[in-house]
Structures are given as C-alpha cells and as structure tokens.
C-alpha positions as CSV (number, residue, x, y, z in Angstrom):
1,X,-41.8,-35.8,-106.4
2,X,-44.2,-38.6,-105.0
3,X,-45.1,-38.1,-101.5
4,X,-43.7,-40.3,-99.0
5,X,-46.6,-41.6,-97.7
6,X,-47.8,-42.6,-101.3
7,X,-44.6,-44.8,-101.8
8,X,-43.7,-48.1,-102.1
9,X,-41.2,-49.8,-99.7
10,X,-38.7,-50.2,-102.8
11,X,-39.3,-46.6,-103.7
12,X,-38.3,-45.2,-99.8
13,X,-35.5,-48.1,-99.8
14,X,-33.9,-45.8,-103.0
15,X,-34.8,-42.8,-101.6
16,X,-33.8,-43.3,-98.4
17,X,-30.3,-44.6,-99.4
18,X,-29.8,-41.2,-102.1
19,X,-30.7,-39.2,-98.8
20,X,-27.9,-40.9,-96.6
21,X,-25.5,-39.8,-99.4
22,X,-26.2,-36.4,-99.4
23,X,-25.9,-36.2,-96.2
24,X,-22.4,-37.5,-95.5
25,X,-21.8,-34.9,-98.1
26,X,-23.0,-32.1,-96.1
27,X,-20.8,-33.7,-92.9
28,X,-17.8,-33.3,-95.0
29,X,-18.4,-29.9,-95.6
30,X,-17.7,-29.0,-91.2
31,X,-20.5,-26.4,-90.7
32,X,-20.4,-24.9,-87.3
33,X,-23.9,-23.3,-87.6
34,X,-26.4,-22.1,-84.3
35,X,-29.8,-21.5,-84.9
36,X,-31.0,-22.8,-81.7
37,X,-31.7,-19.1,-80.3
38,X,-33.6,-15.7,-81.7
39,X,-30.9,-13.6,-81.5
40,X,-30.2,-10.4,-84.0
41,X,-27.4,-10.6,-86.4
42,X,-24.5,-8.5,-86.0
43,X,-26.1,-6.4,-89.1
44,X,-29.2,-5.4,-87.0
45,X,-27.0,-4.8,-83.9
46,X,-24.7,-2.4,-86.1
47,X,-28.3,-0.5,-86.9
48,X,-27.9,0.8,-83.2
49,X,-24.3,2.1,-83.1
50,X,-25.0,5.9,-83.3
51,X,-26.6,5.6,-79.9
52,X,-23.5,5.1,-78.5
53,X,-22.8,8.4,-79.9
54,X,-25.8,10.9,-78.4
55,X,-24.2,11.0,-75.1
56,X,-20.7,11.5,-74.2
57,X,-18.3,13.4,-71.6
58,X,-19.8,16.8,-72.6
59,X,-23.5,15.9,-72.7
60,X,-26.3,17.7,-70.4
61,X,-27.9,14.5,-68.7
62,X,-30.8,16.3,-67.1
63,X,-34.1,15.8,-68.0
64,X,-36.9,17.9,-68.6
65,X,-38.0,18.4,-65.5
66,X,-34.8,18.8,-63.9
67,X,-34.0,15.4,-62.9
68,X,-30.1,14.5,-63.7
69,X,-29.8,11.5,-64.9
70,X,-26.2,10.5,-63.6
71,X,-28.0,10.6,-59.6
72,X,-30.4,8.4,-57.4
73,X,-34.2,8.9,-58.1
74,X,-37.1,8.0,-60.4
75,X,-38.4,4.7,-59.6
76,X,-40.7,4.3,-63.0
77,X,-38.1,5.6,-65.1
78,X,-37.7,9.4,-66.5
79,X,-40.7,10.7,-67.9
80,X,-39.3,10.5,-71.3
81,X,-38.2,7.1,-71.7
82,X,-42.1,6.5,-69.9
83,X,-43.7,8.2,-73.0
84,X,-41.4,6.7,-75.2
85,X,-42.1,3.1,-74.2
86,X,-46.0,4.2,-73.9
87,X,-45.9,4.9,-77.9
88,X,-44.1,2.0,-78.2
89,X,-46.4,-0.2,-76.2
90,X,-49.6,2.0,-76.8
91,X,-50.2,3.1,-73.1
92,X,-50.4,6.2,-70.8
93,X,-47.1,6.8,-69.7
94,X,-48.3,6.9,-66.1
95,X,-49.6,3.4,-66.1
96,X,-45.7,1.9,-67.4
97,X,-42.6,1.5,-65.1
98,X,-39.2,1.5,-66.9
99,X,-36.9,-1.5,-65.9
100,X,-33.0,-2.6,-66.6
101,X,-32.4,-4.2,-70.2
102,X,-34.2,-7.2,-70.3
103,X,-37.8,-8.0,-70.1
104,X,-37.7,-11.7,-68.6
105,X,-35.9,-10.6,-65.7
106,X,-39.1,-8.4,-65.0
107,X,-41.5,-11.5,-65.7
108,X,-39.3,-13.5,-63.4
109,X,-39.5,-10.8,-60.9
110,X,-43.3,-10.1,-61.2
111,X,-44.0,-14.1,-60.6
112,X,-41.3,-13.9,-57.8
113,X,-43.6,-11.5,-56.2
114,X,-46.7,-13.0,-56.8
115,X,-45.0,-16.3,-54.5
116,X,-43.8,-14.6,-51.9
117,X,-46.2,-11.4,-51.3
118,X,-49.2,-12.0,-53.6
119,X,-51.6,-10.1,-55.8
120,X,-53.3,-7.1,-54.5
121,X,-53.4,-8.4,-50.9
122,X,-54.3,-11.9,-51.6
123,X,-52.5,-15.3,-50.0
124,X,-49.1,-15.2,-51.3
125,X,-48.6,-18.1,-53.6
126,X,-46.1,-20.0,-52.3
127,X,-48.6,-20.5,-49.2
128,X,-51.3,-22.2,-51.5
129,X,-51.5,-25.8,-52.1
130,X,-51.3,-25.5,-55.9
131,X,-50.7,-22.9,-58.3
132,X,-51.6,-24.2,-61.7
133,X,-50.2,-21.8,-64.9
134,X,-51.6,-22.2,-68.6
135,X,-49.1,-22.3,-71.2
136,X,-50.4,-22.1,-75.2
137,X,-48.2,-24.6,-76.9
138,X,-45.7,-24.3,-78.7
139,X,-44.8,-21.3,-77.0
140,X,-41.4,-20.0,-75.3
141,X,-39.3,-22.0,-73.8
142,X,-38.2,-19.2,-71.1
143,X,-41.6,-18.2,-69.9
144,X,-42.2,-22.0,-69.1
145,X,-38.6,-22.2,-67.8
146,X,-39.8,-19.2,-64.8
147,X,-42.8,-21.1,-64.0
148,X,-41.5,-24.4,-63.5
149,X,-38.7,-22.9,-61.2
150,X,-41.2,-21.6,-59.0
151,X,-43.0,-25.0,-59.0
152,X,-46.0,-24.3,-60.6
153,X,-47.8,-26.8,-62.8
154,X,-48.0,-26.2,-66.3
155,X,-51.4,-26.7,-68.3
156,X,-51.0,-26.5,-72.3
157,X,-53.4,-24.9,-74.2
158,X,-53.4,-25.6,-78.0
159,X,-52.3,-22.4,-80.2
160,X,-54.1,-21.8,-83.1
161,X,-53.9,-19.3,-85.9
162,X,-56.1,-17.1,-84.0
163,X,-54.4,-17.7,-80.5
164,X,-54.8,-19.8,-77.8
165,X,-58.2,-21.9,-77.6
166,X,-60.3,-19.3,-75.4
167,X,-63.4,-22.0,-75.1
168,X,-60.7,-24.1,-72.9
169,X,-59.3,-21.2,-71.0
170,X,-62.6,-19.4,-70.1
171,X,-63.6,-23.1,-68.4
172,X,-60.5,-23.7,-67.0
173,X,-60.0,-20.1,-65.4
174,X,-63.7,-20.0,-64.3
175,X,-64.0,-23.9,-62.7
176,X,-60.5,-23.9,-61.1
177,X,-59.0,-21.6,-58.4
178,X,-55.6,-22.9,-58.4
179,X,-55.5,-21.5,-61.8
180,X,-53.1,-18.1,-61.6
181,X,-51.7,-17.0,-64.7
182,X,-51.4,-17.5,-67.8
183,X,-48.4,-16.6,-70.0
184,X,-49.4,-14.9,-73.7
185,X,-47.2,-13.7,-76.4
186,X,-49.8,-12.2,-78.3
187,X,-48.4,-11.1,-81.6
188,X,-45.8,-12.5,-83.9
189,X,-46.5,-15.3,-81.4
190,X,-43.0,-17.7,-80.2
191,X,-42.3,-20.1,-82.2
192,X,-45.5,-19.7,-84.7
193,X,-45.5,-16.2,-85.7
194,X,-49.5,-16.0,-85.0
195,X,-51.1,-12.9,-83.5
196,X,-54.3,-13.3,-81.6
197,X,-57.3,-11.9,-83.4
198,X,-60.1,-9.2,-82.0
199,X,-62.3,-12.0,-80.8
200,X,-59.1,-13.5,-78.8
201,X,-58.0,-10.3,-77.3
202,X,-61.6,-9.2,-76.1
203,X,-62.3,-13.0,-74.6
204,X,-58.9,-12.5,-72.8
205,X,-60.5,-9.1,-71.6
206,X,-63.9,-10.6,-70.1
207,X,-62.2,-13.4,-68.7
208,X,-64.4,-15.0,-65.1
209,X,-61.4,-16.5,-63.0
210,X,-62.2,-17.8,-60.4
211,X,-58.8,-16.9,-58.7
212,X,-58.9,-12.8,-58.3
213,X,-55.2,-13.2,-58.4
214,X,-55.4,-14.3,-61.3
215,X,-53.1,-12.4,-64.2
216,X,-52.5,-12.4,-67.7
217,X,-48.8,-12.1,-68.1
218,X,-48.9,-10.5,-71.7
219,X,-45.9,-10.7,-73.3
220,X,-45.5,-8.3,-76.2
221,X,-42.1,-9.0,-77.2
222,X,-42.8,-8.5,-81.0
223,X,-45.3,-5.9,-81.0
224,X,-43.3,-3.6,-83.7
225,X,-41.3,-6.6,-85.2
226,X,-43.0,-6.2,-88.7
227,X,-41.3,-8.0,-92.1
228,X,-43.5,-6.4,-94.5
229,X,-44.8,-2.7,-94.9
230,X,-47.8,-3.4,-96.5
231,X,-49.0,-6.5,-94.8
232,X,-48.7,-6.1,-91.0
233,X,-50.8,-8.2,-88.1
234,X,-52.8,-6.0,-85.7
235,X,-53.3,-6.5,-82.1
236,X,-55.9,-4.9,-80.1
237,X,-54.1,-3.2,-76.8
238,X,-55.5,-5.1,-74.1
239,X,-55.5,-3.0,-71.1
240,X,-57.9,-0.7,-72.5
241,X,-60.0,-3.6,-73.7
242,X,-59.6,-5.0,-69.7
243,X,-61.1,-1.6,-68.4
244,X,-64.0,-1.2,-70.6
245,X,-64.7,-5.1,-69.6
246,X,-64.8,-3.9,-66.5
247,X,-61.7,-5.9,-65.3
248,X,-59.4,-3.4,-65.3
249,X,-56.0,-5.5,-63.0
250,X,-56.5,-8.0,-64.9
251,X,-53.1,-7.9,-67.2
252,X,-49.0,-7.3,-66.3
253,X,-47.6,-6.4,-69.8
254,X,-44.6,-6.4,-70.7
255,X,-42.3,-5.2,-73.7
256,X,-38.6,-4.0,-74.0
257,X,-36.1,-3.2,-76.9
258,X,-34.0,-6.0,-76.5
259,X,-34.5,-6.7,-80.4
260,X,-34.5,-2.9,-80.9
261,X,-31.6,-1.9,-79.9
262,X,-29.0,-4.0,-78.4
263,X,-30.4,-7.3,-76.7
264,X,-27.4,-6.5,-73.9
265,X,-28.6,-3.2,-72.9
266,X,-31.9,-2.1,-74.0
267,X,-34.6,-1.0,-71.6
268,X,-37.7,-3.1,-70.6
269,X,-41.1,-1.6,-69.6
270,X,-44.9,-3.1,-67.7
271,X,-47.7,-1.6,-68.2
272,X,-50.3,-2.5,-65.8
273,X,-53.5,-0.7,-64.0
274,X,-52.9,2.0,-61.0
275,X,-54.0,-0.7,-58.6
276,X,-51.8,-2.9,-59.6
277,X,-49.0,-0.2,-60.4
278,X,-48.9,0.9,-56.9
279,X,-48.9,-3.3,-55.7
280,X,-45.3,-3.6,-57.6
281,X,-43.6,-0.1,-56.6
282,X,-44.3,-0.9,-52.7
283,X,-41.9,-4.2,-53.6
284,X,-39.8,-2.0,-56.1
285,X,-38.8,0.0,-53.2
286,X,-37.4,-2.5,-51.5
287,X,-35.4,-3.5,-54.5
288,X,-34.0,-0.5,-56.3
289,X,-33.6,3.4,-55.7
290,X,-34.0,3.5,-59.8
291,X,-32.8,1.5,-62.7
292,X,-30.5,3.2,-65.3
293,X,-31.9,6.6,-66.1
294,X,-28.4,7.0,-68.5
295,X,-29.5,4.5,-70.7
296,X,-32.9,5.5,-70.7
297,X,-32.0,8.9,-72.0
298,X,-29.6,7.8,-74.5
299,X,-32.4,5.5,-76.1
300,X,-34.6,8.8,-75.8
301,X,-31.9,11.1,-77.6
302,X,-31.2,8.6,-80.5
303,X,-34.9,7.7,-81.6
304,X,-36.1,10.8,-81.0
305,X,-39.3,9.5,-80.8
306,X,-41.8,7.1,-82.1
307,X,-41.6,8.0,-85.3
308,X,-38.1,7.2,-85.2
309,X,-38.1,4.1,-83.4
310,X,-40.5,3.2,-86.4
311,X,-38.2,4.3,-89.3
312,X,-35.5,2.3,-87.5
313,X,-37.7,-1.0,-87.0
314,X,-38.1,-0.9,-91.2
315,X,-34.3,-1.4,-91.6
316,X,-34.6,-4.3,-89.3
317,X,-37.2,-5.7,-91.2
318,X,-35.0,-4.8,-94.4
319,X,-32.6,-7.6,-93.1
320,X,-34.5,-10.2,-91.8
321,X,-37.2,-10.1,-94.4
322,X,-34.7,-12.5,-97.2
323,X,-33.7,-14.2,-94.7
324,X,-37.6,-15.1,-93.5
325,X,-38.5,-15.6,-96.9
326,X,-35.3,-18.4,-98.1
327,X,-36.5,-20.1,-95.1
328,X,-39.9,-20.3,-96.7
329,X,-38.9,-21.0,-100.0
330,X,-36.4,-23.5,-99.3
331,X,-39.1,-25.4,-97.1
332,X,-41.4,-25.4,-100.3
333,X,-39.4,-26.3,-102.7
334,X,-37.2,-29.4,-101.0
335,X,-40.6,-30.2,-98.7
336,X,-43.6,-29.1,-100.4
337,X,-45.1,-32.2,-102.3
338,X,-43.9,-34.6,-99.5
339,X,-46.5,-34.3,-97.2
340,X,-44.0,-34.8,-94.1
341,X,-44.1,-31.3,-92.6
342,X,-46.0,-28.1,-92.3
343,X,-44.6,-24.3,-91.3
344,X,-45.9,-21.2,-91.0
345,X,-45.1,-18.2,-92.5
346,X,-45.5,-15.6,-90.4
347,X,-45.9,-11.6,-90.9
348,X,-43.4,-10.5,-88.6
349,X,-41.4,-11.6,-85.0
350,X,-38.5,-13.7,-84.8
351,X,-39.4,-17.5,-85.8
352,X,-40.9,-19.9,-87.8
353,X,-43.0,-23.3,-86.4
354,X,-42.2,-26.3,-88.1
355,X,-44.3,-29.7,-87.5
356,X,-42.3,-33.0,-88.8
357,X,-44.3,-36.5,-88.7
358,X,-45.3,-37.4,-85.2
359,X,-42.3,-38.9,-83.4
360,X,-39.6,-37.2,-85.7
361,X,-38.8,-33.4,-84.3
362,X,-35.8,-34.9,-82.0
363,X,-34.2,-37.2,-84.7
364,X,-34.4,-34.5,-87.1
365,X,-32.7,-31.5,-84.3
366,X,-29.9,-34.7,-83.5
367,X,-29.4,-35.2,-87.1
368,X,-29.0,-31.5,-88.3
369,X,-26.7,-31.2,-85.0
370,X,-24.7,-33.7,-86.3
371,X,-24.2,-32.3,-89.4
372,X,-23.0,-28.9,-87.9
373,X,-26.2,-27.3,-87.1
374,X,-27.6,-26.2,-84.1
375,X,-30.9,-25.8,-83.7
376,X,-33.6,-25.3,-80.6
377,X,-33.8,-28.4,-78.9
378,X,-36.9,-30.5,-80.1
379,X,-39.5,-30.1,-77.2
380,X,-38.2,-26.8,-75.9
381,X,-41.5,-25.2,-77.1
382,X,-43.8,-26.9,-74.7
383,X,-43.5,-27.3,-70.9
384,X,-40.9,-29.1,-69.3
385,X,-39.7,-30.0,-72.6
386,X,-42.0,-33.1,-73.6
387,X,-43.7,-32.3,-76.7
388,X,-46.5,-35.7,-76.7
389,X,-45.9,-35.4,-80.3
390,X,-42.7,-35.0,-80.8
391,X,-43.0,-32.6,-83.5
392,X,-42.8,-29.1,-83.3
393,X,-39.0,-27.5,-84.0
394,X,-38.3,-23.6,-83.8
395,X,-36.4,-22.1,-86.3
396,X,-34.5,-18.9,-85.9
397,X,-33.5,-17.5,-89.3
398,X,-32.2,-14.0,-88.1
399,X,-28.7,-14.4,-86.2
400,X,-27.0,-16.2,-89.7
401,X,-25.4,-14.9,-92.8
402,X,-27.8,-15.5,-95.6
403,X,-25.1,-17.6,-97.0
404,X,-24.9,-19.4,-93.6
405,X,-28.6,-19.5,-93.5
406,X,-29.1,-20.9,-96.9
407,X,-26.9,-24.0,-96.1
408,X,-28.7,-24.4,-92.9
409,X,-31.9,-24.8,-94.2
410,X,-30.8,-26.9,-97.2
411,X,-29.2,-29.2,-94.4
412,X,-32.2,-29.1,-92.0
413,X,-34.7,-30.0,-95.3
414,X,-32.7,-33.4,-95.9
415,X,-33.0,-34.1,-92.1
416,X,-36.5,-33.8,-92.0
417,X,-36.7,-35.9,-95.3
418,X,-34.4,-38.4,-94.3
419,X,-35.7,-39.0,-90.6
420,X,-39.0,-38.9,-92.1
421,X,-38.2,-41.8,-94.9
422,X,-36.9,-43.5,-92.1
423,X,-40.1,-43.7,-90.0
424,X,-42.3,-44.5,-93.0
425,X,-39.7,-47.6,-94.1
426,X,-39.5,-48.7,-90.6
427,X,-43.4,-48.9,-90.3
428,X,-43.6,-50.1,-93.9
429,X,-42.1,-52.8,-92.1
430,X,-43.4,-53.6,-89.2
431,X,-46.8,-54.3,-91.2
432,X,-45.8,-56.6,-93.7
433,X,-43.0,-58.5,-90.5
C-alpha cells in the first residue's frame, strides 16, 4: 500500500472511512484485553511451581554454615542466596545484600535514604535546595514515579540504540552540583529493548560529577532476560569497570527475580562497593533484623545454581519468544510501507517501543482502549507523564494468550493507522482551508 504521507486527500478520505469500519467491527467483537503492564503469563509463572515443592514440613532449613533459616539473623542474606544472586548479577558475593521480593521497593528505599541521611556522610538531600535526577527517555515509568515523589526534578536524556547520550550526561554531571542521580536500565532497556554498548558502560564508569553524592542507580532488571540463544546483547558489569576507573562508589545496582520466579515473591539483590555497602547496612539496621532467609533458600534449593537458573531462563524465553516475534510481524505487515510508525525489535527483556506520528501516541492508547484493549498509558515513558511528542507507546506482549495477543495487536495496528489517517486528513485540510 501507498504511504500515507504520499496520498491524496480523496485517497485518506476512502481510507480513512474503510478504517472506521473495521473498527466498529473489532468493538463488536467485546475484547477485555490488558497490555498496559510487563507482567509474566501464567505459563512462565507455572515454570516456577516445583519451588514450592523443595521445602516442606520435614525439610532441614539450616544453612551451610549453621545458620537456621526459620530464626532472626543475617542482614545481607544467607551466604547462598548471596552467591547465587552474585552469578546472577556477576559480583562478589560480599559486595551484594539480599532483600524482600521486589527490587523497586529497594530503589525506593535507597533514594529514601539518600533524602533523609545522605551519601557517605554528605548533606542529606532533603536539606539541599535542589536535587536534580536524569532520566533517559523513554524509560520506566516507576523509576520516574520514586523520584518525583521525593521532589526531585527530572532531566530527560535522549536514548539511543547505544544508550543514553553520554556527551550530555558527562556536561551535565560535571557543570551542575544539584545533579544526584541518574536512573539506568542498562540492558534490554524499558520500553526500547536497547542495551548500552562498551563505550556507554565505560563513559558511565569515568564519569566527573560534580556532586560526590552523586550515584548511578543501575537497574539491571533484564540482565538474563534473553529471547534468542544464539543472538544475545552483552553488557559490561559496571562495578568492576567503576573500580578500575578509579571511581569505585560510584553505582547502587540492583537486580531481583521478580520475572524469574514469581513477581510476588522472588528475592531482590544491590550490589554496591564496601564503602558504600557498609553506608546502607548502618540504615538497614535500623530497619530489619533480616529479610526472608526461607525464601532465600527455597530459591537456592530449586535452581541449584547458575547453571540452573540459566536452563530455566531458556524456557521462559521458549514462551515469550512467538509472542515477541507476532508483535513484530504484525507491525510490519499492517504498518510497514506506511511510514507512520517505527518499533524496535529487541533481543531480549520485556517490551517493545513504538513511535506513532508526533501528536498521535494518546489518541491511538484512547482508541485501542475503546476497543477493549488496554495498553500503557501514552506518556508514561517519560517523566511526569508529558511526552513533548506525544509519541512513544510501550507495548507488553508477554502477560496475553497468543491468541489474545494476536487480536491485540491486529487492533492496536488499525489504531495507529486510523489515528494516523486522521491527522494527515485533518492537516491536509487546514492547508488548502
């Protein structure tokens, strides 16, 4: 088919009105579809069942070094779920502390801390003026949401397939001291499914601020989240690259097995330097005798270890692979030739990043909503939700039915065609008015 932009006004007119039909066609049909969030399907949940089977009634719960697991004690975690999660994360298991189940609580708690004690001995942020945060755009919606509730001001920084535009966070970082953190997900990126190259990650590591509270809050949600076998991202592990730069506090990382295991109750894990280690666990006493060493165990007992979280991350990617890939297919056969939207296609994580025509992304998410489909709110991807395009969308393929998922995307396709015939006509005729 023509491209949009190549026809004439009667040409959009017929279009346009063929569009309008299909669509009261896909109303008829009731879906009651949510995409909106990246959650796993009950398929992927069911992967972790057996793990509720490796510990029961009769079970020893001590630990190799005596420690039983059912009492008080271990602040970081047992030593086992610590080398665990350091395989996982690829990090000495002293330099990781072992958390409750989700990840985002301990980001929110790390910034929490930051406000009301500081970094390291410096002023306590909520005693400064201004705290400034960068935020790559699009990005996720939840790291913005801790930042803003803490009243810092967001900067955007433009994502691109490498990550974030270093040139613009080196200046900014170095030139301004209000400048504290900025948030990173640095492989299988949220929403674009980018993961920041060599160059990116060693930048990141020789960073100048000018703030020496200053921290990279490194967010690697996705880092075994892989589709393919044979065609994976790499990512350079950054605290090592931090310590040869010789800036070794420079990075809280975090990383859990909320899409691992179940979302519910997995465990979450930072990684950080000694200096900074020993910062959070004078706060973390204060806060908890221990998090759930059970849990810990029983993730322990079922994977064995690495090499068996890794077997058991390939039958994940086994059932969100198709659904990944009719997303993508779908997009390029109803979209492809109509030059109103791009996409990536990413190697592995939880999303795809879809760019409509400027001024279209909310139409399209009200449309599709109307039709039955849910789908991340249009703006959600940038701070306080004002995308100054207005045309990035997040899709989630992975919590669907691939039938589910199929009608989804068909339906989202004649949204963005239909909003997008829309705009052109309506400009078509504003000209010639």
């Amino acid at each position: 088919m023509k491209p949009y932009t190549e026809m004439s006004r009667e040409e959009l007119s017929n279009e346009l009105a063929a569009l309008k039909k299909e669509y009261k066609h896909f109303q008829s049909l009731e879906l009651h579809l949510d995409m909106s969030r990246g959650k796993p399907s009950q398929d992927q949940l069911n992967l972790s069942m057996a793990m509720m089977d490796v510990l029961d009634s009769n079970s020893d719960l001590t630990c190799e070094d005596g420690t039983d697991c059912r009492n008080y004690g271990q602040l970081t975690g047992i030593d086992e779920a610590r080398v665990l999660l350091g395989d996982m994360m690829e990090n000495n298991p002293n330099d990781i502390i072992i958390y409750g189940n989700s990840s985002l609580n301990v980001m929110y708690d790390t910034v929490s801390r930051c406000y009301t004690h500081g970094v390291l001995g410096s002023t306590p942020w909520c005693k400064l003026e201004k705290v400034r945060f960068l935020c790559p755009v699009p990005g996720y919606d939840r790291h913005f949401a801790i930042t803003e509730y803490f009243g810092a001001e967001m900067i955007p920084v433009p994502m691109t397939p490498t990550g974030p535009d270093m040139s613009m966070i080196e200046k900014l970082v170095q030139e301004d001291e209000s400048i504290k953190g900025i948030w990173c997900v640095p492989k299988y990126s949220n929403p674009q499914g980018y993961s920041y190259s060599d160059e990116t990650v060693r930048r990141f590591a020789r960073l100048k601020p000018a703030a020496k509270d200053f921290r990279i809050f490194w967010d690697n949600a996705y880092g075994m989240h892989h589709l393919y076998d044979d065609h994976q991202d790499y990512l350079i592990e950054i605290l090592a690259e931090c310590k040869r730069a010789g800036n070794p506090d420079l990075v809280y990382k975090f990383a859990s097995t909320s899409k691992i295991t179940f979302p519910g109750s997995g465990i979450a894990a930072l990684a950080t330097s000694p200096n900074n280690m020993e910062d959070i666990k004078r706060q973390l006493r204060h806060q908890t005798i221990g998090h759930d060493k059970v849990n810990q165990l029983r993730h322990v007992r079922f994977f064995g270890d690495i090499h068996g979280m890794v077997e058991h991350m390939r039958k994940h990617a086994d059932i969100i692979r198709p659904k990944f890939e009719i997303v993508e297919e779908t997009l390029e056969k109803n979209l492809g030739e109509l030059k109103i939207g791009s996409w990536t296609k990413p190697l592995g994580g939880y999303f795809i990043s879809f760019d409509s025509l400027p001024g279209c992304a909310k139409a399209i998410v009200a449309r599709a909503k109307k039709a039955g489909v849910i789908m991340t709110a249009a703006g959600a991807t940038w701070p306080y939700g004002k995308d100054p395009n207005d045309s990035n969308i997040r899709i989630a393929p992975t919590y669907p039915s691939m039938p589910e998922l199929t009608s989804a995307v068909q339906l989202f396709s004649l949204c963005v065609r239909l909003v997008s015939a829309e705009k052109l006509l309506n400009e078509m005729k504003a000209e010639q008015a």
